[in-house]
C-alpha positions, 0 to 999 in steps of 0.5 A: 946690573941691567934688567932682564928683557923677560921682566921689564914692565911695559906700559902697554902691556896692561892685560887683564887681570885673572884676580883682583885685590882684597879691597878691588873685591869688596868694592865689586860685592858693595856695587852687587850690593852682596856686602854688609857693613862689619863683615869680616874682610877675610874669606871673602865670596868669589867676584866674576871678573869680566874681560873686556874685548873689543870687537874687530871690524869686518872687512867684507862689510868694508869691501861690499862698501867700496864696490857699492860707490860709483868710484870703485865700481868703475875701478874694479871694471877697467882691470877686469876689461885689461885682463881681457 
């Protein structure tokens, strides 16, 4: 029987994730140095889970590149003047 397309897993799919495992956690409270050697891995306090994003680039600071170099200066000018 073949898979529903809704339930595959894709290798690119790997979003972040909203909760971490018992063992992610205690790791995460040892690195904030909130966990104590002998303690009870039940009832374990809540661990803040950052979500990484990545900065887009902005195109006007590209297009303010482009216009500063001689080339594209020259570019910009010769269809202004066949408008004309």
């Amino acid at each position: 029987m073949t898979m529903d397309k809704s339930l595959r897993v894709r290798k690119g799919s790997a979003s972040n994730r909203g909760v971490l495992t018992r063992a992610e956690r205690i790791t995460k409270l040892k690195e904030q140095e909130r966990w104590q050697d002998g303690r009870s891995p039940l009832g374990l306090p809540k661990v803040r889970v950052f979500k990484m994003a990545m900065k887009k680039k902005k195109k006007a600071k590209e297009e303010g590149a482009d216009a500063a170099t001689p080339a594209a200066a020259g570019k910009a000018a010769a269809p202004a003047a066949k408008k004309k």
